[in-house]
PDB file of N, CA, C and O in Angstrom:
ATOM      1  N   UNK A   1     -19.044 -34.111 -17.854  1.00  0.00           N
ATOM      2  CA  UNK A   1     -19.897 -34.808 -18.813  1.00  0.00           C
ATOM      3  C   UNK A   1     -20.474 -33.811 -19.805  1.00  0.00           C
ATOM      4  O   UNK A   1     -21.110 -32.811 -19.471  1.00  0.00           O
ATOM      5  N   UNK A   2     -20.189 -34.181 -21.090  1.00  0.00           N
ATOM      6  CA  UNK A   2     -20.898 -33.577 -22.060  1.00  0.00           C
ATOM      7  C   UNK A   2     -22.164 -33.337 -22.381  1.00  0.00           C
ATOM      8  O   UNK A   2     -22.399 -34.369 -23.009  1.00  0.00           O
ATOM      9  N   UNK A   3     -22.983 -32.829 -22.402  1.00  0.00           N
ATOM     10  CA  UNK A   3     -24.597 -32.710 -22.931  1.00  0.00           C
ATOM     11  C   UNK A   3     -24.326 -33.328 -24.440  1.00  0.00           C
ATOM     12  O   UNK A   3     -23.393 -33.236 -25.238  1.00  0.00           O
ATOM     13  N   UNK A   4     -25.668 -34.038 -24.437  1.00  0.00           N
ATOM     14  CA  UNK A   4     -25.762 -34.615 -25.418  1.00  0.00           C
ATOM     15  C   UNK A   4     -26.891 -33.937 -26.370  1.00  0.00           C
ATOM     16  O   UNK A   4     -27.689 -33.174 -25.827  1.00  0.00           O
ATOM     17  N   UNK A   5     -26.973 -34.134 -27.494  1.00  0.00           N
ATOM     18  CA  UNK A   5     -27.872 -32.693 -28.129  1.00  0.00           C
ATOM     19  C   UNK A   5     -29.713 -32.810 -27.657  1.00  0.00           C
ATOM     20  O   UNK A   5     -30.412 -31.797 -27.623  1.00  0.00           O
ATOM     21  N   UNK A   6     -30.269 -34.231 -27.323  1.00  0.00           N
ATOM     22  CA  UNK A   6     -30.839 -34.152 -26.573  1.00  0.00           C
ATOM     23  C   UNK A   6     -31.597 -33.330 -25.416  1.00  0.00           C
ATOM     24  O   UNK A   6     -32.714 -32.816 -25.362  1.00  0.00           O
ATOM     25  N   UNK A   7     -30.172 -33.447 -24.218  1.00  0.00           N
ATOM     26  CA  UNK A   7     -30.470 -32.330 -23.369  1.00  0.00           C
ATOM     27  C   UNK A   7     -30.179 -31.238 -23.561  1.00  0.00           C
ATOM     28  O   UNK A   7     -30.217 -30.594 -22.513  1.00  0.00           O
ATOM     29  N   UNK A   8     -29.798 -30.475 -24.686  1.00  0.00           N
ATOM     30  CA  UNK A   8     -29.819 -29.129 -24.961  1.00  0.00           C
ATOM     31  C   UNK A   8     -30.796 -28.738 -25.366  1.00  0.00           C
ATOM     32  O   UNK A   8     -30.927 -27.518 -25.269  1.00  0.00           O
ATOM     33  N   UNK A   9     -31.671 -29.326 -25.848  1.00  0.00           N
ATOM     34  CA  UNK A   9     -33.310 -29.215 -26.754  1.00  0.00           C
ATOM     35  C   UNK A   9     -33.883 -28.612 -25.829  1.00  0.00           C
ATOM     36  O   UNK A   9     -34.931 -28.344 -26.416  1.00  0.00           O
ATOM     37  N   UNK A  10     -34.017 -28.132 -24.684  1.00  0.00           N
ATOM     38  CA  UNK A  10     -35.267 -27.649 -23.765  1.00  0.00           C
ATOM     39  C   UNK A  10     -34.303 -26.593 -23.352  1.00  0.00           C
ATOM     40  O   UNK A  10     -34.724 -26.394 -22.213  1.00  0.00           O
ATOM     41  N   UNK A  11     -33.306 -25.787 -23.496  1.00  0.00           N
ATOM     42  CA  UNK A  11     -32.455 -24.553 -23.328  1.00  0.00           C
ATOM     43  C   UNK A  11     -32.603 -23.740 -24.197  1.00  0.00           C
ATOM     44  O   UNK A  11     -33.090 -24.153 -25.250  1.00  0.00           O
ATOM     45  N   UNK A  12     -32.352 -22.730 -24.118  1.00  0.00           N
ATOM     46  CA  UNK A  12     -33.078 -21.630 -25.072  1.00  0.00           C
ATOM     47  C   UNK A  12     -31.760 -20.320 -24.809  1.00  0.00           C
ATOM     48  O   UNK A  12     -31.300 -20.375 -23.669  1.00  0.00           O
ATOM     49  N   UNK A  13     -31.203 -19.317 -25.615  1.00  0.00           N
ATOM     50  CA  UNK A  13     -30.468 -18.835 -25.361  1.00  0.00           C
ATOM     51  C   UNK A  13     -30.732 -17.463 -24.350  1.00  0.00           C
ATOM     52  O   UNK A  13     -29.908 -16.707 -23.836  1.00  0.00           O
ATOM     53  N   UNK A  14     -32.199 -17.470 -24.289  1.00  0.00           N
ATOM     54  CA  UNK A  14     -33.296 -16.706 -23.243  1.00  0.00           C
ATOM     55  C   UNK A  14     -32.451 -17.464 -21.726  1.00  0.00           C
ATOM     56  O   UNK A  14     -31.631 -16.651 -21.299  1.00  0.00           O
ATOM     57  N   UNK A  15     -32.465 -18.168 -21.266  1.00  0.00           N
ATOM     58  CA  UNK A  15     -32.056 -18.981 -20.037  1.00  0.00           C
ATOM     59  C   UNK A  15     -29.999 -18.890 -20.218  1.00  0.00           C
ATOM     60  O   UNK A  15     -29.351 -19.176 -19.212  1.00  0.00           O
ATOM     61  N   UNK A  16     -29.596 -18.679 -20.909  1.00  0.00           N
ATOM     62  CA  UNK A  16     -27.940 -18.678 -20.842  1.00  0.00           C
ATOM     63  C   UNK A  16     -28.069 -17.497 -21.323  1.00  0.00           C
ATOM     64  O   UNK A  16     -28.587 -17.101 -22.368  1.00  0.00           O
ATOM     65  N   UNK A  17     -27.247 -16.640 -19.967  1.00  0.00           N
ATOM     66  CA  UNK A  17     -27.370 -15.116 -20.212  1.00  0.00           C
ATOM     67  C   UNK A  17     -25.295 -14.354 -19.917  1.00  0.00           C
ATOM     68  O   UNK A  17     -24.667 -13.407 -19.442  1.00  0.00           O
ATOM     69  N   UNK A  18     -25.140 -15.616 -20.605  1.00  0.00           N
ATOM     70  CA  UNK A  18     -22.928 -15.396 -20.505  1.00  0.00           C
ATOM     71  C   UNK A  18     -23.468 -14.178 -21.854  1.00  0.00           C
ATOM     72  O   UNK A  18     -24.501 -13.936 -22.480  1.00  0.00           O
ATOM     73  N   UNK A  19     -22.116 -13.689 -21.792  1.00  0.00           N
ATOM     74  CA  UNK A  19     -22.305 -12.397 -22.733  1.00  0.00           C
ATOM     75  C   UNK A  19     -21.321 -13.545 -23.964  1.00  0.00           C
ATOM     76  O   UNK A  19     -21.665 -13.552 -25.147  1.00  0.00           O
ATOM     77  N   UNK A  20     -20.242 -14.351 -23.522  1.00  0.00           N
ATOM     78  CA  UNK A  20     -19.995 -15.073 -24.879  1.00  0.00           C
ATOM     79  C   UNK A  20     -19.879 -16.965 -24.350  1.00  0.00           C
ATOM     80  O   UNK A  20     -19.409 -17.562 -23.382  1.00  0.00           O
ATOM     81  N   UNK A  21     -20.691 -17.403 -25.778  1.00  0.00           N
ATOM     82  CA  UNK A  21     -20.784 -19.064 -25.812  1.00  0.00           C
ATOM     83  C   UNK A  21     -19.572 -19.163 -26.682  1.00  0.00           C
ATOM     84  O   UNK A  21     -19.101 -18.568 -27.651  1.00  0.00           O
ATOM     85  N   UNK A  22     -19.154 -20.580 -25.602  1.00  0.00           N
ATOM     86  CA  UNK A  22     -18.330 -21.505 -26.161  1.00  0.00           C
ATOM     87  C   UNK A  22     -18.680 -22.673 -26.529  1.00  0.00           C
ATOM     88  O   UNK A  22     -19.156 -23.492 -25.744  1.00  0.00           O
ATOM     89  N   UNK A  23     -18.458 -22.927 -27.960  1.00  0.00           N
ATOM     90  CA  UNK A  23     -19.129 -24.387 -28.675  1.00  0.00           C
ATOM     91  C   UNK A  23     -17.326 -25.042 -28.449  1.00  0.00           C
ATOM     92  O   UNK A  23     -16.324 -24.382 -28.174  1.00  0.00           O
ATOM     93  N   UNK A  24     -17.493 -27.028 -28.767  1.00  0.00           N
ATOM     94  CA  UNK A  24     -16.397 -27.295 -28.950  1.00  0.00           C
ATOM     95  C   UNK A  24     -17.205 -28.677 -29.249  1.00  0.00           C
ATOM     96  O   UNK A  24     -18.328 -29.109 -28.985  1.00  0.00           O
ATOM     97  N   UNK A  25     -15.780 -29.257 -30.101  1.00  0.00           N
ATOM     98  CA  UNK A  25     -16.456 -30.684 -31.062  1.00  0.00           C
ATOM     99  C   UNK A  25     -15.296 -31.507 -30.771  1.00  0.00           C
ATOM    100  O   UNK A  25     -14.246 -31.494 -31.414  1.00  0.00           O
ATOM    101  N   UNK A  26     -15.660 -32.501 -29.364  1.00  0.00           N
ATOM    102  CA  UNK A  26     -14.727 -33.246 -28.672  1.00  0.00           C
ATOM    103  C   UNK A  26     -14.166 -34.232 -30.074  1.00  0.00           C
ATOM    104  O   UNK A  26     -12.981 -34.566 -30.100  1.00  0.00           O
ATOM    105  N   UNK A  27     -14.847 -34.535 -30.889  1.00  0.00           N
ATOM    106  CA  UNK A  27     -13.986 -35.961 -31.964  1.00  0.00           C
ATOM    107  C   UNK A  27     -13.453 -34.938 -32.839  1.00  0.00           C
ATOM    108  O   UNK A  27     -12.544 -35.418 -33.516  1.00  0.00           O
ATOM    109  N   UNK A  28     -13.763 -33.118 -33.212  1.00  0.00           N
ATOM    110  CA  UNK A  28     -12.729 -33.029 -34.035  1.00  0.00           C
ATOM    111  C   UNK A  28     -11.997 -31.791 -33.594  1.00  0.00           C
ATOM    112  O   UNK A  28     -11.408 -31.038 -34.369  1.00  0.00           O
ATOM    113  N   UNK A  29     -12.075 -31.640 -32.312  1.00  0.00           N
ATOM    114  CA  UNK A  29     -11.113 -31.131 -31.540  1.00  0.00           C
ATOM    115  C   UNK A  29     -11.444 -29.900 -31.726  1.00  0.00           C
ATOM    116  O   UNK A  29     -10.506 -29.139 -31.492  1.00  0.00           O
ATOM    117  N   UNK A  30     -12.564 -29.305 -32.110  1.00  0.00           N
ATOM    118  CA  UNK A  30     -12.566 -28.014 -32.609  1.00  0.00           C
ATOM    119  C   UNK A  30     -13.276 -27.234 -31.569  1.00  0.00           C
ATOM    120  O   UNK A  30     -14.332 -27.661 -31.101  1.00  0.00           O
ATOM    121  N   UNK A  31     -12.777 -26.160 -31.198  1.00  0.00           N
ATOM    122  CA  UNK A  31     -13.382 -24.730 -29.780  1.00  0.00           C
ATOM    123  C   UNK A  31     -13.376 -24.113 -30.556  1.00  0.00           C
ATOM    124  O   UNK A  31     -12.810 -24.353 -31.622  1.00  0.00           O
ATOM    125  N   UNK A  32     -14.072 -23.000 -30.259  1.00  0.00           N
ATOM    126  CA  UNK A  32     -14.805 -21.864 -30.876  1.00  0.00           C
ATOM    127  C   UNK A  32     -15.914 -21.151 -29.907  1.00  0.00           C
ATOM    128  O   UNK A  32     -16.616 -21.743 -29.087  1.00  0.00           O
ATOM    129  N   UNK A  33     -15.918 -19.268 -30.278  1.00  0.00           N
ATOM    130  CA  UNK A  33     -16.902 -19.119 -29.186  1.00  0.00           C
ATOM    131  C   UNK A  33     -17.616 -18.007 -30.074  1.00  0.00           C
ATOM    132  O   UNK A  33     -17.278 -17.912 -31.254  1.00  0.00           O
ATOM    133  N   UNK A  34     -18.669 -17.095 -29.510  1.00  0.00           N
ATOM    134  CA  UNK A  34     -19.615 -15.885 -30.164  1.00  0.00           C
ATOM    135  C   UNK A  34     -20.132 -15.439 -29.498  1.00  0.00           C
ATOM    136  O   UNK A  34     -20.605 -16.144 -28.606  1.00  0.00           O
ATOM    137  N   UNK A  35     -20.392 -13.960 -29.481  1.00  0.00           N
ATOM    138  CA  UNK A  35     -21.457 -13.312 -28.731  1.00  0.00           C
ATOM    139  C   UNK A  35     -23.008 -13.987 -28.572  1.00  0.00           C
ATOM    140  O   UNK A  35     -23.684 -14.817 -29.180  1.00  0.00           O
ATOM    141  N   UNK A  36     -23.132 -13.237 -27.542  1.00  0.00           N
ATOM    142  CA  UNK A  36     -24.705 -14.254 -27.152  1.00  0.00           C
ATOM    143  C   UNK A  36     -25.368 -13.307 -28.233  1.00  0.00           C
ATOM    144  O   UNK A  36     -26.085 -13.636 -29.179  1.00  0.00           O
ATOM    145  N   UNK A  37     -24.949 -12.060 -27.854  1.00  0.00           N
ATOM    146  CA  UNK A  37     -25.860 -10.767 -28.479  1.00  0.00           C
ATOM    147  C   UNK A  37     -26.191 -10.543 -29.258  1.00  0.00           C
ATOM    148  O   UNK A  37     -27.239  -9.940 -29.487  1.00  0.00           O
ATOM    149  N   UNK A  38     -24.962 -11.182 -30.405  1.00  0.00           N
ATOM    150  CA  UNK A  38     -25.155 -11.267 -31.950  1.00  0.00           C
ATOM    151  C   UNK A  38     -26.162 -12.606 -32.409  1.00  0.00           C
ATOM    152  O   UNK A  38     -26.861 -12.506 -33.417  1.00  0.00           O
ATOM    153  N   UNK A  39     -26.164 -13.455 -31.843  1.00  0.00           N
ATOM    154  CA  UNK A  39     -26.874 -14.707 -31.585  1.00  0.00           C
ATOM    155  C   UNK A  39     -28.343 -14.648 -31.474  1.00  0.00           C
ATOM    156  O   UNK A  39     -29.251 -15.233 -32.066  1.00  0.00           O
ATOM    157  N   UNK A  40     -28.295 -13.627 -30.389  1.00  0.00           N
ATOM    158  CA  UNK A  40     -30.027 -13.310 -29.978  1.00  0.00           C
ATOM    159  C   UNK A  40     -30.432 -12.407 -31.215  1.00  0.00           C
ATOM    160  O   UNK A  40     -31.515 -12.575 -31.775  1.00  0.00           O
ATOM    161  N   UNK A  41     -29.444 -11.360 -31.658  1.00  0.00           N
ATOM    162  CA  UNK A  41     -29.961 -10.517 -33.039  1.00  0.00           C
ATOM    163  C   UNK A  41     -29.839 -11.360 -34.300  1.00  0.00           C
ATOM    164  O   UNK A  41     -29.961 -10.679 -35.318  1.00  0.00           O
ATOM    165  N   UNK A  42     -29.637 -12.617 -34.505  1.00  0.00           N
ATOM    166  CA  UNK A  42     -29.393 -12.878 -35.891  1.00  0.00           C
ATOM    167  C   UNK A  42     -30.469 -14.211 -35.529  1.00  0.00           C
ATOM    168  O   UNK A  42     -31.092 -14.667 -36.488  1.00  0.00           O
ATOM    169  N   UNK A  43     -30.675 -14.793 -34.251  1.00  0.00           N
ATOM    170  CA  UNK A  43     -31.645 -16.325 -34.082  1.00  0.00           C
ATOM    171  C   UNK A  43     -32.341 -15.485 -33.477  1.00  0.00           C
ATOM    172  O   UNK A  43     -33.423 -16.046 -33.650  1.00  0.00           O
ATOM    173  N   UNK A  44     -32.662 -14.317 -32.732  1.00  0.00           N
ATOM    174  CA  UNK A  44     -34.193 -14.632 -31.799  1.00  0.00           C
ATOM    175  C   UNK A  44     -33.123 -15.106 -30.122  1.00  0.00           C
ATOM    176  O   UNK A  44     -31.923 -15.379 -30.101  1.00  0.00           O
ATOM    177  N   UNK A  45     -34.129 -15.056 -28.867  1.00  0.00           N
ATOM    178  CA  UNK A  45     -33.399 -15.275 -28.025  1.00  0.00           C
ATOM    179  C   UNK A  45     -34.434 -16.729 -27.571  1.00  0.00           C
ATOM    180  O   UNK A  45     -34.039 -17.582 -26.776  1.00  0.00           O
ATOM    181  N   UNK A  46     -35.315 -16.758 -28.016  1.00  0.00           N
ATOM    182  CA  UNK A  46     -36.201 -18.402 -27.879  1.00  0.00           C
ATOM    183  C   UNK A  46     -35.691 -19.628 -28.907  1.00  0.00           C
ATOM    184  O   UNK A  46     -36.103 -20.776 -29.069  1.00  0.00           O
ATOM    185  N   UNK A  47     -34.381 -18.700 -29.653  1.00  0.00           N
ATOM    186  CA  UNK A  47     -34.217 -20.250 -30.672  1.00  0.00           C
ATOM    187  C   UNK A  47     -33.526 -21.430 -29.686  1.00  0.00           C
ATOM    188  O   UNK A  47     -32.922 -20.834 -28.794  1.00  0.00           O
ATOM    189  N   UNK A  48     -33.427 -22.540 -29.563  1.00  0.00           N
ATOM    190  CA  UNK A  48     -33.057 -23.421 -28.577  1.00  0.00           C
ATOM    191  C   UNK A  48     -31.917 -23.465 -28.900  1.00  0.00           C
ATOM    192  O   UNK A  48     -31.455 -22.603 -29.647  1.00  0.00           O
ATOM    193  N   UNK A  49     -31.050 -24.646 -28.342  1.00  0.00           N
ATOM    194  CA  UNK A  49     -29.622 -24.541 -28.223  1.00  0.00           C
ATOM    195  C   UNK A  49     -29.778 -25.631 -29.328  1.00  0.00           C
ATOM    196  O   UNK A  49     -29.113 -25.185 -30.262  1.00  0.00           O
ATOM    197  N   UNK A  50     -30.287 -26.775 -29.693  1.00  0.00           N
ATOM    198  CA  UNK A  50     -30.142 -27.687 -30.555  1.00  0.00           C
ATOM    199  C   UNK A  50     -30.625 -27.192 -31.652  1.00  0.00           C
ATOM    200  O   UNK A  50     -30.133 -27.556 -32.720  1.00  0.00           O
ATOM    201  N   UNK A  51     -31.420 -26.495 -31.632  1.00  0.00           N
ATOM    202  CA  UNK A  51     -31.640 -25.748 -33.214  1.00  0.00           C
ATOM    203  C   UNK A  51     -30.023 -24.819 -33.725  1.00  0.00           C
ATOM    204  O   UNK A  51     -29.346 -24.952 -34.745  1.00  0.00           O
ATOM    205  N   UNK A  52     -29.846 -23.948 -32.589  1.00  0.00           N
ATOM    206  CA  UNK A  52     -28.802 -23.853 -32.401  1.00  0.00           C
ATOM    207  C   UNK A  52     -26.881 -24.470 -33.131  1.00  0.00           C
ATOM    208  O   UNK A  52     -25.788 -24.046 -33.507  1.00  0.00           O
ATOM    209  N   UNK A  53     -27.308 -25.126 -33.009  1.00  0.00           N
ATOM    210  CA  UNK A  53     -26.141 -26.337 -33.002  1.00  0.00           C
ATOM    211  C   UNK A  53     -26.030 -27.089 -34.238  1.00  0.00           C
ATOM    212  O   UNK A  53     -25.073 -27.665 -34.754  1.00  0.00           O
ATOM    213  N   UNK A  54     -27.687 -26.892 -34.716  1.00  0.00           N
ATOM    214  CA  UNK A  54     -27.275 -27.622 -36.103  1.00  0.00           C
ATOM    215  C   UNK A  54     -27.103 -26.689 -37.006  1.00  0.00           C
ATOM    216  O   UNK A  54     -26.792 -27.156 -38.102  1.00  0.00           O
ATOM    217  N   UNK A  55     -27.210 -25.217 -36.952  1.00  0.00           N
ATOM    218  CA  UNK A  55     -26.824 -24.133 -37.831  1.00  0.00           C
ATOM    219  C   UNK A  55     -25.705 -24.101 -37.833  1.00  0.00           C
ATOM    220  O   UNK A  55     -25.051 -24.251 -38.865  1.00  0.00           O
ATOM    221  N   UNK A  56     -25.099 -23.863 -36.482  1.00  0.00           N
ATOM    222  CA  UNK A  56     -23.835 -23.590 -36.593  1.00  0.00           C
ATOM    223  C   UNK A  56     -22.675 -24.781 -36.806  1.00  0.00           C
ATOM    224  O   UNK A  56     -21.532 -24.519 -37.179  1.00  0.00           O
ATOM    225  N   UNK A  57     -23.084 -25.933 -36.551  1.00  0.00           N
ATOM    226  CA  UNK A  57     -22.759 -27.431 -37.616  1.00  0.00           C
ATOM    227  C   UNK A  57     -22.450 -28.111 -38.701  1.00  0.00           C
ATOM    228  O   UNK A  57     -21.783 -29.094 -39.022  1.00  0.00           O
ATOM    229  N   UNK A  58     -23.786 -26.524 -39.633  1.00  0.00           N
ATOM    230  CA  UNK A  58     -23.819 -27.111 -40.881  1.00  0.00           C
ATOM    231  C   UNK A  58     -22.460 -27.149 -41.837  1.00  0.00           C
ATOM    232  O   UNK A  58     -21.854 -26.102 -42.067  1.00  0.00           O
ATOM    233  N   UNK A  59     -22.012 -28.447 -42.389  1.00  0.00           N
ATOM    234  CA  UNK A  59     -20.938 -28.713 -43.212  1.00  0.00           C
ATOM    235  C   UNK A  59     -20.487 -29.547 -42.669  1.00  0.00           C
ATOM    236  O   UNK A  59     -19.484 -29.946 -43.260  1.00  0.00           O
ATOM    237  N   UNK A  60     -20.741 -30.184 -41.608  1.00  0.00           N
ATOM    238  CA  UNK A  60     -20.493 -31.161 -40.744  1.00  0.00           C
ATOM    239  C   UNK A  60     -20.409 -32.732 -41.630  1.00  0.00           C
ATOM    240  O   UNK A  60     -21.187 -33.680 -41.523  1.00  0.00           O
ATOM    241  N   UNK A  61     -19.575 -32.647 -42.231  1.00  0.00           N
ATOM    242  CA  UNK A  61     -19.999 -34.674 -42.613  1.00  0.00           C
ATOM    243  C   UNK A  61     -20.652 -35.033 -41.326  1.00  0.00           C
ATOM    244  O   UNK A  61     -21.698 -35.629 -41.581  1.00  0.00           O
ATOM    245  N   UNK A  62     -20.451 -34.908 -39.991  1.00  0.00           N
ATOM    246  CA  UNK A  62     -20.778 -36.184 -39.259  1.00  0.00           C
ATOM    247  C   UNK A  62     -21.870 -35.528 -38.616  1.00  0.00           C
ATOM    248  O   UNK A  62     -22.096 -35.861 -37.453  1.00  0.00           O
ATOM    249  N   UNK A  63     -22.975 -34.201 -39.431  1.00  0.00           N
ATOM    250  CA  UNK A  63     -24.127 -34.174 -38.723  1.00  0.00           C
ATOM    251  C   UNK A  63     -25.246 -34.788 -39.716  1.00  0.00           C
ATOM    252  O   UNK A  63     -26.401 -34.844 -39.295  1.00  0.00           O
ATOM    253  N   UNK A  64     -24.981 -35.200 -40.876  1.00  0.00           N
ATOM    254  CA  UNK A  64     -25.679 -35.614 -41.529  1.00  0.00           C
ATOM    255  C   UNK A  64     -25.025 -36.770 -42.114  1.00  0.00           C
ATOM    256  O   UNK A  64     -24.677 -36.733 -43.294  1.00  0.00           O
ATOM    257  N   UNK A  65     -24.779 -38.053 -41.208  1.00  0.00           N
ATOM    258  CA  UNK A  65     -24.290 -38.760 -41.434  1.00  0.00           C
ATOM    259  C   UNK A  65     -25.213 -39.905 -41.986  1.00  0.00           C
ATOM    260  O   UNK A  65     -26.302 -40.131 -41.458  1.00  0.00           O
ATOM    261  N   UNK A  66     -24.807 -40.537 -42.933  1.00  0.00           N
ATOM    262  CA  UNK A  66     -25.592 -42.271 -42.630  1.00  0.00           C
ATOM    263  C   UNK A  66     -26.756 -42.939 -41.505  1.00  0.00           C
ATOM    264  O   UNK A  66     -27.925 -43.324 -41.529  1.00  0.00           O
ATOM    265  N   UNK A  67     -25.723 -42.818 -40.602  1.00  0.00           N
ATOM    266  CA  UNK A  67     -26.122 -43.492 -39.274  1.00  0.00           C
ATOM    267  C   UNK A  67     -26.989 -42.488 -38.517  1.00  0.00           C
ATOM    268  O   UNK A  67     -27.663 -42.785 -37.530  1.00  0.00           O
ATOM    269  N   UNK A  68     -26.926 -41.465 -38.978  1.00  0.00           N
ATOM    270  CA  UNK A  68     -27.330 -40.641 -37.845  1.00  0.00           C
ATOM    271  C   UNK A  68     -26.538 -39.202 -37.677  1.00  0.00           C
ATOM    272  O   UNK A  68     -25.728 -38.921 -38.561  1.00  0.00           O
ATOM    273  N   UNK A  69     -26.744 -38.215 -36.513  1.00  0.00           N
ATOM    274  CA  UNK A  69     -26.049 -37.584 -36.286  1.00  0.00           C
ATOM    275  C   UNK A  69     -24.946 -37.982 -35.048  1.00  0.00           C
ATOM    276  O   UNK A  69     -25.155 -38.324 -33.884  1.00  0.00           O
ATOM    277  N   UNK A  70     -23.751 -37.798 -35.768  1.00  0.00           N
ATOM    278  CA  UNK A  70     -22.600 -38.376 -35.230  1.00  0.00           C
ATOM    279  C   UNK A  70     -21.566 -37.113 -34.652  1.00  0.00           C
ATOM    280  O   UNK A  70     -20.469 -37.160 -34.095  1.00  0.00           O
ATOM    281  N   UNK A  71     -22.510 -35.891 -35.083  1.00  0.00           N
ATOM    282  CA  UNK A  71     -21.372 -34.415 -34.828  1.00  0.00           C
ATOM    283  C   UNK A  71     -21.107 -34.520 -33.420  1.00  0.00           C
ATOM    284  O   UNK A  71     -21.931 -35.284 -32.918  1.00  0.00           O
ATOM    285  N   UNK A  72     -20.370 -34.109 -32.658  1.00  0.00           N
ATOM    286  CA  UNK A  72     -20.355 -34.274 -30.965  1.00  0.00           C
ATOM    287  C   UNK A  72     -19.811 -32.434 -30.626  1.00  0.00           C
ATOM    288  O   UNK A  72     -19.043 -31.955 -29.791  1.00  0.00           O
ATOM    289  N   UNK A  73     -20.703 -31.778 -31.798  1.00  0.00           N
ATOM    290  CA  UNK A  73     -19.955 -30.331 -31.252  1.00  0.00           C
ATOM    291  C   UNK A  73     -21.374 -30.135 -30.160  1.00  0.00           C
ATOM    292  O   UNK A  73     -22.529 -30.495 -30.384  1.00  0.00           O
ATOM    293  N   UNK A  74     -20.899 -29.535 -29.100  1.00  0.00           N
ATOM    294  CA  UNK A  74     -21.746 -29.061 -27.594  1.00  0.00           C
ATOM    295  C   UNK A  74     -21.484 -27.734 -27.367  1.00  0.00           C
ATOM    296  O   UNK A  74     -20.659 -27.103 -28.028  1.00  0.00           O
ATOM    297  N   UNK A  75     -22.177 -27.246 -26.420  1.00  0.00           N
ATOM    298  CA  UNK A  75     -21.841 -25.783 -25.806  1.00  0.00           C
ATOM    299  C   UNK A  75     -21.043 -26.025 -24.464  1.00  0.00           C
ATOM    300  O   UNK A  75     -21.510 -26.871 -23.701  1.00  0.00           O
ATOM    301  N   UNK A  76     -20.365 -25.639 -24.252  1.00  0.00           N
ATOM    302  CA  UNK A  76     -19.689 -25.915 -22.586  1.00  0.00           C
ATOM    303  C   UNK A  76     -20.473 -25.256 -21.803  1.00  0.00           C
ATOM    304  O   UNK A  76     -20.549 -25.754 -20.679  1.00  0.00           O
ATOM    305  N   UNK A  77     -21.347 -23.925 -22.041  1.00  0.00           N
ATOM    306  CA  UNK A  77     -22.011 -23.309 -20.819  1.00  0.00           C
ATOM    307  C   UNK A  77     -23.430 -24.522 -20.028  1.00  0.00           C
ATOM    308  O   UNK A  77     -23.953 -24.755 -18.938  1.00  0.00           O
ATOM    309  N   UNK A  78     -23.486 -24.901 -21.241  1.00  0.00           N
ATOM    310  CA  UNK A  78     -24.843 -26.339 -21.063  1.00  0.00           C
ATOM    311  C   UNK A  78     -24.394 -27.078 -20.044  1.00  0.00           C
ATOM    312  O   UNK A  78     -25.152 -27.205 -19.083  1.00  0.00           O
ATOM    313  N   UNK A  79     -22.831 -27.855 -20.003  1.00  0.00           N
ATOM    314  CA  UNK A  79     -22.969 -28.649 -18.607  1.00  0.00           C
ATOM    315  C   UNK A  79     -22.910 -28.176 -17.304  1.00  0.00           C
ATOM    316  O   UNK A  79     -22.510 -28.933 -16.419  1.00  0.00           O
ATOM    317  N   UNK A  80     -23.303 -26.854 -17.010  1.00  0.00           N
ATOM    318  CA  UNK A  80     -23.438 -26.874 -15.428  1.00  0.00           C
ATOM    319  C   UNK A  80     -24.659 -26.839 -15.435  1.00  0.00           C
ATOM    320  O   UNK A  80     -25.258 -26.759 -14.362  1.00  0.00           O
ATOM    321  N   UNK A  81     -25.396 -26.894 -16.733  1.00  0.00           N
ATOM    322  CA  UNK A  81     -27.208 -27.402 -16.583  1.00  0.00           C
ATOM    323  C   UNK A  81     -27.254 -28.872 -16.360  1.00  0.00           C
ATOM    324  O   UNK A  81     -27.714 -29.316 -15.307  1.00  0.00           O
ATOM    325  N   UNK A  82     -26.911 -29.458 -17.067  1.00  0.00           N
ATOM    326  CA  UNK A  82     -26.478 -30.421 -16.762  1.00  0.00           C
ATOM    327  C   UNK A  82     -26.519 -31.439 -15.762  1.00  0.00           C
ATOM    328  O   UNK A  82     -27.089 -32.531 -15.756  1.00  0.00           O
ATOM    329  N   UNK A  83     -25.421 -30.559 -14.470  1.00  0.00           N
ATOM    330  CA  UNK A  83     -24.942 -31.671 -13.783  1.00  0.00           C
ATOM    331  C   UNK A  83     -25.600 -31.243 -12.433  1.00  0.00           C
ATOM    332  O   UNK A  83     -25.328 -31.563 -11.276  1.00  0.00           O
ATOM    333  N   UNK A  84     -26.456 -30.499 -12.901  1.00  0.00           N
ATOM    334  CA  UNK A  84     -27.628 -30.134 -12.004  1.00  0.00           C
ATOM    335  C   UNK A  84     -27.411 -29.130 -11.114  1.00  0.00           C
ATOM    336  O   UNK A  84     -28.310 -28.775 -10.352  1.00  0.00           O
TER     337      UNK A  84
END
C-alpha cells in the first residue's frame, strides 16, 4: 500500500536515515531516487516528506490540478511506516 501524501506529513527526513530515497509516481510510471545527504544539505533534515514531495513535484500538471492534487508520486521508504 502506498502512503498517501497525508501520511507522509508527520515524517521528516530526520526519522528516514537510508543514505538514498526512492520517489515513484504510480499513474505516470515514473522512479527516481537521491541522496538523503544532499536533501538534508539543500532542505534542512526537519523539512517533512510532504513538503518534500511537492518540491520535488513541481511541474506536475496533476499536482496543481483543478480538482485537487491528483500527483500520486510517493517515497517507497514511507511504506514500511506505514504498514506499521
Amino acid at each position: 500500500m502506498r502512503p498517501t501524501p497525508d501520511s507522509e506529513r508527520s515524517y521528516t527526513l530526520k526519522d528516514v536515515r537510508l543514505p538514498t530515497i526512492e520517489i515513484e509516481c504510480i499513474r505516470c510510471e515514473h522512479v527516481d531516487s537521491f541522496e538523503r545527504k544532499a536533501a538534508v544539505a539543500k532542505f534542512g533534515a526537519s523539512v517533512s516528506f510532504s513538503r518534500l514531495r511537492r518540491r520535488l513535484a513541481m511541474g506536475c500538471d496533476r499536482l496543481c490540478h483543478p480538482d485537487g492534487d491528483l500527483c500520486e508520486m510517493g517515497f517507497r521508504c514511507l511504506s514500511r511506516y506505514a504498514d506499521g
